[in-house]
C-alpha positions, 0 to 999 in steps of 0.5 A: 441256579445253573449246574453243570452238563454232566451224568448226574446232572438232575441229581445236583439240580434237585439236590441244590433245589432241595436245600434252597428250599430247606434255607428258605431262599428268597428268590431262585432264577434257574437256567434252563433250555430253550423249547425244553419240552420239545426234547425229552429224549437229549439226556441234558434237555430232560434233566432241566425240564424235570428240574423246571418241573420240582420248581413249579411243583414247591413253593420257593419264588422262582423265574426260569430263563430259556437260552437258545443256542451260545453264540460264544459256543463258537470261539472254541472253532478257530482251528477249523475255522481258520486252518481247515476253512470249515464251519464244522457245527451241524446246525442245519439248513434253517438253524438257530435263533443264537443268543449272546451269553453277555444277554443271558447274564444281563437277564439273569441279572435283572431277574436277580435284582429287580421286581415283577419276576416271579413265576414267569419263564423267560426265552433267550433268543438272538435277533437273527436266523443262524444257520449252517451256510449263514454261518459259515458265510460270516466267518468267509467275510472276516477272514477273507476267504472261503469257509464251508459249512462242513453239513450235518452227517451226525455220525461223523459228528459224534466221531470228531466230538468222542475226540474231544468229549466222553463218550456219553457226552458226545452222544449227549451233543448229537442228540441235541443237534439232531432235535435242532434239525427235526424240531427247530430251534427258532425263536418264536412270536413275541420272544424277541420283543420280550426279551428286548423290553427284558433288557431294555436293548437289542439283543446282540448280533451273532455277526457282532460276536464273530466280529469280536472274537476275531479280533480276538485271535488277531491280537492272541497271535501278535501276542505270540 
């Protein structure tokens, strides 16, 4: 069950779990947040921890799946990346524990199909630290020129993001960014030996996907 960031989130959520419970489904995986509870006040995060909570509280079999951070997140920066030579995601000075989107759909798969999941909350974290300057330093080594990480003045943030986004959903982002920033978002002990074991492999490399995607806008430019 993964619905979409919207104003009504928690209302479709509980809505699809309401009827999963009436048809008496088999099994429901949920994706849900990484350190949910620590972020009651970003609207998105709250909807998910009160959907966790309907899960726990009623009887239908279910496994709930913590993502952190998509690494996919930033295939959407290559304007800033390559025209301006600005990395422009405010993820700080210690950063994230960025997860691959192809490990969160392999995990969900393997919740989906296999036995032995039942009740139990997995976290999605990537194998390495991806912070602000750290990110920004990739990406000057695939496109072989300097990239600067564009800091966390959060006003400015939400500004560029209402260009882009409503209102409510720039504020939204923000929030989530500034809990990045004042709580965390690193992957904790034994999450990375869980989720390995879960898949049966590595998790995959933020460097592995900016690798890729780059490749990506190459062959997308010859193309055109």
């Amino acid at each position: 069950m993964l619905n979409a960031v919207t104003p009504d989130e928690l209302t479709q959520g509980l809505i699809a779990y309401d009827l999963a419970r009436r048809l008496k489904l088999k099994h429901i995986v949920y994706h849900s947040v990484f350190r949910v509870e620590h972020f009651k006040d970003v609207p998105h995060f709250a909807s998910k921890l009160a959907i966790e909570n309907a899960l726990r509280q009623f009887d239908v079999p279910f496994t709930i799946i913590r993502p952190n951070y998509f690494s996919q997140n930033d295939a959407t920066l290559k304007d800033p990346l390559t025209q301006a030579g600005i990395y422009p995601m405010p993820l700080g000075n210690v950063g994230v524990s960025a997860v691959d989107i192809r490990d969160i759909a392999e995990a969900t798969a393997i919740v989906l199909t296999s036995d032995g999941h039942t009740g139990k909350t997995y976290t999605l974290n990537g194998p390495e630290v991806l912070s602000g300057p750290k990110a920004a330093s990739i990406w000057s080594k695939l496109l072989g020129k300097e990239i600067r990480y564009g800091g966390h003045d959060m006003d400015a943030f939400e500004e560029q993001m209402r260009k882009r986004v409503p209102s409510w959903s720039a504020f939204d982002i923000r929030m989530m960014f500034e809990g990045y920033l004042e709580r965390g978002f690193v992957a904790e002990d034994g999450d990375l030996e869980t989720l390995t074991k879960l898949l049966g492999h590595a998790p995959r490399r933020y460097e592995d996907f900016a690798k890729e995607t780059f490749l990506q806008w190459q062959e997308m430019s010859k193309a055109a």
